[in-house]
TORKOLFI-655169 format. One record per residue: residue number from 1; residue in one letter; x, y, z of N, C-alpha, C in turn. Coordinates in pm, 1 decimal. Each point is the difference from the previous one (the first is absolute). Last residue first. Example, Ala and Ser with C-alpha at 12.3 -4.5 7.8 and 13.67 -1.06 7.14 Angstrom:
+-----+---+----------+----------+----------+----------+----------+----------+----------+----------+----------+
!   k ! r !     n_c1 !     n_c2 !     n_c3 !    ca_c1 !    ca_c2 !    ca_c3 !     c_c1 !     c_c2 !     c_c3 !
+-----+---+----------+----------+----------+----------+----------+----------+----------+----------+----------+
!   2 ! S !   1285.0 !   -225.0 !    708.0 !     82.0 !    119.0 !      6.0 !    -77.0 !    109.0 !     73.0 !
!   1 ! A !     29.0 !   -572.0 !     -7.0 !    -89.0 !    119.0 !      0.0 !     90.0 !    120.0 !      0.0 !
+-----+---+----------+----------+----------+----------+----------+----------+----------+----------+----------+
// end
This chain:
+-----+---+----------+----------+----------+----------+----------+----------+----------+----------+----------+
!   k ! r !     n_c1 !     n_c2 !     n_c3 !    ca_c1 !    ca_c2 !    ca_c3 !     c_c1 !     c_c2 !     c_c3 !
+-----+---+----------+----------+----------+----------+----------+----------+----------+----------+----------+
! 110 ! X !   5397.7 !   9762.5 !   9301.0 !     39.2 !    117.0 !    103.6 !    -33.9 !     32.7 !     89.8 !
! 109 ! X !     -4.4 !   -474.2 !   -257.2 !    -34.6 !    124.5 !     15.2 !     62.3 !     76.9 !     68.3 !
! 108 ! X !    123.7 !   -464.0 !   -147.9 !     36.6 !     89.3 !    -93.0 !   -103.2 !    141.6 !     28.6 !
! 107 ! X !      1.4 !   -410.8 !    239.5 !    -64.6 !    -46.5 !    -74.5 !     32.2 !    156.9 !   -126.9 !
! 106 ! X !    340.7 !   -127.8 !    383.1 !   -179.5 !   -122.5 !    -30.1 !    -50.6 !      6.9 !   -125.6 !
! 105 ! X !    334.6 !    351.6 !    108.3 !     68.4 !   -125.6 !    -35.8 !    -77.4 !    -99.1 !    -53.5 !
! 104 ! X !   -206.6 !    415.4 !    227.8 !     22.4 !      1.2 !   -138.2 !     81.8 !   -137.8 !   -113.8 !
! 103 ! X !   -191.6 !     -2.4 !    483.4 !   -134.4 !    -19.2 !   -168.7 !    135.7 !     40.9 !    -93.8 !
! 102 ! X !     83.4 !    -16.6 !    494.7 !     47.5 !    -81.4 !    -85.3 !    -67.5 !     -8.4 !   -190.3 !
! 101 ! X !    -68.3 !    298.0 !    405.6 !     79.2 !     59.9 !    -43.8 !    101.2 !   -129.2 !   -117.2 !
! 100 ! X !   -369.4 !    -48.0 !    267.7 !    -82.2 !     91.5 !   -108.5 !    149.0 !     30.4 !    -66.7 !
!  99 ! X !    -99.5 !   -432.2 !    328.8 !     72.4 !    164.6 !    -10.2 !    -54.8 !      6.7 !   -149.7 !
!  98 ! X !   -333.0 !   -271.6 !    348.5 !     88.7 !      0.9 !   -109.4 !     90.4 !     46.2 !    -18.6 !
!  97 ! X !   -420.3 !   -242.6 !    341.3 !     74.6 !    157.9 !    -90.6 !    134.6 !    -43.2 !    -81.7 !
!  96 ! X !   -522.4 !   -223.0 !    150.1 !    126.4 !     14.8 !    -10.5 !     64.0 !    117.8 !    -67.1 !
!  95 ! X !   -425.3 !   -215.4 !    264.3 !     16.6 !    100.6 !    -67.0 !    133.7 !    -34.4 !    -22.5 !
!  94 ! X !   -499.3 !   -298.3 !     35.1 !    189.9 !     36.3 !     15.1 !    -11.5 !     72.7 !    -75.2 !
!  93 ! X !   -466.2 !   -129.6 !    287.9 !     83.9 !     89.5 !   -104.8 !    170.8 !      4.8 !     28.7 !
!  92 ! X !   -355.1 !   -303.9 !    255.4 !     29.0 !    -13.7 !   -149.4 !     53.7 !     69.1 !    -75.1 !
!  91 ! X !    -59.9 !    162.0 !    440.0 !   -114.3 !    -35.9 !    -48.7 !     17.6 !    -32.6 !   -161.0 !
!  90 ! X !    460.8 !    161.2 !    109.7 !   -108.6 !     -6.1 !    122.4 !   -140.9 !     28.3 !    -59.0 !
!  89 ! X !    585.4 !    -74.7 !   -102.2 !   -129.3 !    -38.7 !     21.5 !    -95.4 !     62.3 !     77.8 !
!  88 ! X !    520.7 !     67.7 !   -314.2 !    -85.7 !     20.2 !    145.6 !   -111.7 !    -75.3 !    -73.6 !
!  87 ! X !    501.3 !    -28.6 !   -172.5 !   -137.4 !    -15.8 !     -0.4 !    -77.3 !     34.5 !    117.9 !
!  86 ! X !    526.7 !     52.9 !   -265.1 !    -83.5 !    108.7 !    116.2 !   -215.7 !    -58.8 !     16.8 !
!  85 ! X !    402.1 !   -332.0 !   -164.4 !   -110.2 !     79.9 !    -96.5 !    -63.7 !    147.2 !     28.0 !
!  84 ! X !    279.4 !   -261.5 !    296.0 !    130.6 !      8.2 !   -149.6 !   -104.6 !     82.7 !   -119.8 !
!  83 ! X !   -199.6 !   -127.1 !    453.5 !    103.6 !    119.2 !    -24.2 !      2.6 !     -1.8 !    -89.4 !
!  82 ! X !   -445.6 !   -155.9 !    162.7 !    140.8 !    -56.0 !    -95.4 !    109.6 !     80.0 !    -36.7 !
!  81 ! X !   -423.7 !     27.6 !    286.8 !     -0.8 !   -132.9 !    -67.0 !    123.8 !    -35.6 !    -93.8 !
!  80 ! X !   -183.2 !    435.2 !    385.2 !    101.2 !    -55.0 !   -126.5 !    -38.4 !   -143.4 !     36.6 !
!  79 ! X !   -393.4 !    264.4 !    131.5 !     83.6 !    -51.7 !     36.3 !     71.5 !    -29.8 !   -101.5 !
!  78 ! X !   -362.9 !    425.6 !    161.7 !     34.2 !   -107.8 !   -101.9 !    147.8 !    -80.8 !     39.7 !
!  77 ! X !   -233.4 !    364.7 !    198.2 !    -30.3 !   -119.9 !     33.6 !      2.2 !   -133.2 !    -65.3 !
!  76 ! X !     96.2 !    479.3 !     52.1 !   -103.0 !     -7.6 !    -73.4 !    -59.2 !   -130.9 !     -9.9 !
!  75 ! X !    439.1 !    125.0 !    221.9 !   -105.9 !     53.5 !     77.1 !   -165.7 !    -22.3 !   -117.7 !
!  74 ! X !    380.5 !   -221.1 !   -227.9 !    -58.4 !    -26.2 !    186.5 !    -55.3 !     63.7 !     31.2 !
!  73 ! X !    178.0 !    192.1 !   -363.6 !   -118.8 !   -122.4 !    -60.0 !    -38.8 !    -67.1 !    148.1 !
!  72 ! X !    335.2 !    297.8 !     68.0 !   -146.0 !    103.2 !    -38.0 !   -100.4 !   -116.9 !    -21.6 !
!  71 ! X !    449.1 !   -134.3 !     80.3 !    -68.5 !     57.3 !    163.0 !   -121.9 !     62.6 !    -69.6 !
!  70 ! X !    241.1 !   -128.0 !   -342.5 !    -45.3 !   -167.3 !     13.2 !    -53.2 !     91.7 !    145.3 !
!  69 ! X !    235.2 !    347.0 !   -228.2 !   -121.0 !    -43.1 !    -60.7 !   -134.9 !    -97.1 !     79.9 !
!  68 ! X !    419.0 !    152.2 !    166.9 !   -136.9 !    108.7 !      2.3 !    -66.7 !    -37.0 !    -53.0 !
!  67 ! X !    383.9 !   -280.4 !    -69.5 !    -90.9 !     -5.7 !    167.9 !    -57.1 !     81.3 !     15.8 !
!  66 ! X !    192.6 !     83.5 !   -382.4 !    -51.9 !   -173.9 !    -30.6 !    -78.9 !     13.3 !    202.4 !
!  65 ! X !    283.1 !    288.2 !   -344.0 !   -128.4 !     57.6 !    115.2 !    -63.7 !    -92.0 !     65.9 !
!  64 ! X !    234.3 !    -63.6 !   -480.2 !     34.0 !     87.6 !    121.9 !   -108.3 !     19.1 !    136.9 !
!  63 ! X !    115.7 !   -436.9 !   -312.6 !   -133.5 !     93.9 !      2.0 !     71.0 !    116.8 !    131.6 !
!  62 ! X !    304.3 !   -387.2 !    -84.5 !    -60.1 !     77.7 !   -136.0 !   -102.1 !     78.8 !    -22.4 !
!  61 ! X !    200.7 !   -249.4 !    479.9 !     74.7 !    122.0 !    -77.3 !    -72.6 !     38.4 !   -175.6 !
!  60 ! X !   -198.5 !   -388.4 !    246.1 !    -20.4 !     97.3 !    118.5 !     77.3 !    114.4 !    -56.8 !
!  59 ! X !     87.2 !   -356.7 !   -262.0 !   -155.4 !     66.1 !    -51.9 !    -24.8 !     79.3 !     78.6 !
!  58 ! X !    523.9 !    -94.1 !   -160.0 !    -77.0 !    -67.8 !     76.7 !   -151.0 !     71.9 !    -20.9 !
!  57 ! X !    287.4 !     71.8 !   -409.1 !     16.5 !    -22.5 !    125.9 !   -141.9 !    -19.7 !    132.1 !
!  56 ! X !    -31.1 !    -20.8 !   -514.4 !    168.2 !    -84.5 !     43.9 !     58.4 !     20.5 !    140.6 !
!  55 ! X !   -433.6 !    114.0 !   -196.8 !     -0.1 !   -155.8 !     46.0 !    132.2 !     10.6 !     39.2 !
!  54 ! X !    -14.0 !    483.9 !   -139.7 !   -146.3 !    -79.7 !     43.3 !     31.2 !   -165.2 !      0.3 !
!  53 ! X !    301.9 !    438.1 !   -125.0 !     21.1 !   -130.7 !     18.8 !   -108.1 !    -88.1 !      7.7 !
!  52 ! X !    -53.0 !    463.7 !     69.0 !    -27.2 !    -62.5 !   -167.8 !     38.4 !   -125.1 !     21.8 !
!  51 ! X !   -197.5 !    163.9 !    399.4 !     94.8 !     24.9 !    -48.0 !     13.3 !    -62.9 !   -131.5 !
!  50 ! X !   -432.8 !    304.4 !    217.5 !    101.2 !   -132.6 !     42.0 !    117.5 !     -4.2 !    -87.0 !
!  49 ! X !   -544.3 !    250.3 !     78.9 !    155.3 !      6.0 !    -65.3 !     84.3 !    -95.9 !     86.6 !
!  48 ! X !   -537.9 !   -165.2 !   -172.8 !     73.3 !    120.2 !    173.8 !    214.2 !      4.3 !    -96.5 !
!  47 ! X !   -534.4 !   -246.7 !   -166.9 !    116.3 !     33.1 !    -23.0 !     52.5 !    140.4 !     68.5 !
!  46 ! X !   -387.2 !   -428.9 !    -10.0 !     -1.9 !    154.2 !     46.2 !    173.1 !     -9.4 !     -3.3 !
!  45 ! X !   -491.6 !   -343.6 !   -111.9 !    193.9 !     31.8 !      1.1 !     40.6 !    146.9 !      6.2 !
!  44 ! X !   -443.4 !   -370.8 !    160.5 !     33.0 !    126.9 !    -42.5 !    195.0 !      0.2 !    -18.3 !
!  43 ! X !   -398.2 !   -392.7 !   -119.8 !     78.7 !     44.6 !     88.5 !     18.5 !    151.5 !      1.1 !
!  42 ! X !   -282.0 !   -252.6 !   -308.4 !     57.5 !   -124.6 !     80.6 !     33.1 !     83.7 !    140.3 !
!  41 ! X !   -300.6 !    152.4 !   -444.2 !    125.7 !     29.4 !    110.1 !     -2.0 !   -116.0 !     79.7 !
!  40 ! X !   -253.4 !     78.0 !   -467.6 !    -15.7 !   -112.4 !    141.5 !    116.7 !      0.3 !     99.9 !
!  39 ! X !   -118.8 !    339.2 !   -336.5 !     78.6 !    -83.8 !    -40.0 !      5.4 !   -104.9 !    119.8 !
!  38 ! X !   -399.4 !    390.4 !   -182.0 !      4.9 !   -113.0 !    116.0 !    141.3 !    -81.2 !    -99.4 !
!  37 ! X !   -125.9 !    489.1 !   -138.7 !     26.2 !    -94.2 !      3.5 !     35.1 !   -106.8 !     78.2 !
!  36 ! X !     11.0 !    450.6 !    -49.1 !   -118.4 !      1.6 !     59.2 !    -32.6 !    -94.1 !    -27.5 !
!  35 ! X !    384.0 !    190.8 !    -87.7 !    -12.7 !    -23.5 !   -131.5 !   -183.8 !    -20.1 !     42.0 !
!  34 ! X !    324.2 !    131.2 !    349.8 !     55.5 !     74.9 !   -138.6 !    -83.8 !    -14.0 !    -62.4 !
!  33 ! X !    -10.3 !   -256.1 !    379.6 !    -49.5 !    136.3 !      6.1 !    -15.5 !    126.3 !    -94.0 !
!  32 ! X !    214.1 !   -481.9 !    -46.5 !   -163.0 !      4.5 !     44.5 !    -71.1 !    100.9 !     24.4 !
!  31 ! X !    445.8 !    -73.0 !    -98.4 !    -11.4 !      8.4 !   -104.0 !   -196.1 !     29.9 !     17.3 !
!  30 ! X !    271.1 !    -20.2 !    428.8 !     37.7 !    118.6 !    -96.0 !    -81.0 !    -30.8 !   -106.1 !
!  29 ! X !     22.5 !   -371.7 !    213.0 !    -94.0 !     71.5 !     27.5 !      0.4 !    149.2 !    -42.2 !
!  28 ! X !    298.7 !   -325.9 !   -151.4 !   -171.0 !     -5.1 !    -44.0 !    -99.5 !     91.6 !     48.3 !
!  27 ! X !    550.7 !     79.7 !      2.9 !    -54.2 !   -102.0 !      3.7 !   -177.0 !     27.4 !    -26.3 !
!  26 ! X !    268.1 !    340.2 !    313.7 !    100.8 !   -110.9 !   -111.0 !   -136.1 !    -42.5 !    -52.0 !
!  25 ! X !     68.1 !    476.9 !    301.0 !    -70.6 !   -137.6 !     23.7 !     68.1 !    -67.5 !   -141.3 !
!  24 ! X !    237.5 !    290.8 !    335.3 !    -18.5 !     -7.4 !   -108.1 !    -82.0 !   -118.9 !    -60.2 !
!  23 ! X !    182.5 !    340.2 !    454.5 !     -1.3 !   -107.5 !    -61.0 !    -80.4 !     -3.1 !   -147.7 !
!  22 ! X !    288.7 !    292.9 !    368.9 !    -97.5 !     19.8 !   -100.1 !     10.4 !   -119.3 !    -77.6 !
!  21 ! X !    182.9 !    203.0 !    501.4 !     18.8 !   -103.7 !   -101.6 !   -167.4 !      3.5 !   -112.6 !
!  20 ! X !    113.8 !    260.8 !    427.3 !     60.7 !     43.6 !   -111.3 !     58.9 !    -55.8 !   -123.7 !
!  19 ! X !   -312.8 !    -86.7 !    407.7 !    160.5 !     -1.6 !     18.2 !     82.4 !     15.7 !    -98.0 !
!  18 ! X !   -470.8 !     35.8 !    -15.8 !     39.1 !    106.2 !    107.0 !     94.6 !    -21.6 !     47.9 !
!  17 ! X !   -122.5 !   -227.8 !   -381.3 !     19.0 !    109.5 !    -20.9 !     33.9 !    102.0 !    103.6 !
!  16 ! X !   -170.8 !   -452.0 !     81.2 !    186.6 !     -6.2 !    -51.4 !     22.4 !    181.6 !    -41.2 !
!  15 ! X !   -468.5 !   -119.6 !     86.1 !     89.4 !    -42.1 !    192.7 !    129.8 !     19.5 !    -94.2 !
!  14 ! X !   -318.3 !     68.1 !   -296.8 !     -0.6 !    121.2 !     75.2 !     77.8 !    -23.8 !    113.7 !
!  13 ! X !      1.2 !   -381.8 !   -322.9 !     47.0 !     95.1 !    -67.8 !      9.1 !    128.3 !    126.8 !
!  12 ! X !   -247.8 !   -367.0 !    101.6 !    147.3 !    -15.6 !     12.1 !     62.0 !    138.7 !    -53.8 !
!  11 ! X !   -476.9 !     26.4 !    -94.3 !     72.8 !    -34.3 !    156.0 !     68.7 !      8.8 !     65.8 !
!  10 ! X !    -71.2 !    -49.3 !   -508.9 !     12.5 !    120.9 !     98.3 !    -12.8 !     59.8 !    139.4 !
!   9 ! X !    -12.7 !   -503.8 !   -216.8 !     79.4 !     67.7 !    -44.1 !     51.3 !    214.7 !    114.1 !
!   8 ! X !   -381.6 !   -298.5 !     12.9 !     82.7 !    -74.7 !     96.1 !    133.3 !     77.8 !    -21.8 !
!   7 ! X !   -334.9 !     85.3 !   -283.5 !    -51.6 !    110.6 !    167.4 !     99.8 !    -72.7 !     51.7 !
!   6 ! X !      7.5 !   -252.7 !   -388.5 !     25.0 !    126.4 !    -39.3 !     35.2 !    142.3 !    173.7 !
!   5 ! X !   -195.1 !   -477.0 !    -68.9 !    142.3 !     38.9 !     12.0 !     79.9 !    105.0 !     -1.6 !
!   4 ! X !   -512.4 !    -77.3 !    -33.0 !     49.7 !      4.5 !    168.0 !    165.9 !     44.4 !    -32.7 !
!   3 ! X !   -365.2 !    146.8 !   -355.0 !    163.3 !    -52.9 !     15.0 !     57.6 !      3.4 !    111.8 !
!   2 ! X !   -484.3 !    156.5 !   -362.4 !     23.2 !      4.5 !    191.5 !    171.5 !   -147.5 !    -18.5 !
!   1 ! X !   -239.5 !    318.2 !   -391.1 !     29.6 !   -136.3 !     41.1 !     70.2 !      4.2 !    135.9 !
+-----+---+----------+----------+----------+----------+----------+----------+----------+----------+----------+
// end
């Protein structure tokens, strides 16, 4: 099953890895590659390390790396649409990121 989001995914993934950030795909489209199952992805969510606090402090400070990141999604040509959400755009595809380091409080993983 061919998954534009997916190639959109490892893309990003090979530009953040060569700054030593290892991202983490989230959400449908993960479940899409896993199961070979169409979950009608909306978006991509990609989970990067950050601070456990996550909403409680400002959004430019909760994603470490945050201007390597948002300078990588630019040179790729995608545009933020929404700090507080880390949202990028480009050709209908939003990507948003996340901290990874909030799941365990969130939603009780490791």
């Amino acid at each position: 099953m061919k998954n534009d989001k997916f190639d959109a995914f490892l893309k990003i993934a090979i530009k953040l890895n060569k700054l030593n950030i290892i991202p983490l795909l989230m959400e449908s489209v993960g479940l899409e590659i896993v199961t070979n199952i169409s979950w009608d992805s909306q978006d991509l969510d990609i989970h990067v390390p950050g601070d456990k606090k996550g909403w409680e402090i400002a959004p430019e400070l909760n994603i470490y790396n945050w201007n390597a990141i948002a300078t990588t999604m630019y040179s790729m040509g995608y545009k933020l649409i929404d700090l507080h959400e880390h949202e990028f755009s480009k050709n209908n595809l939003s990507v948003e990121f996340g901290v990874i380091d909030t799941l365990p409080s969130f939603a009780g993983i490791k």
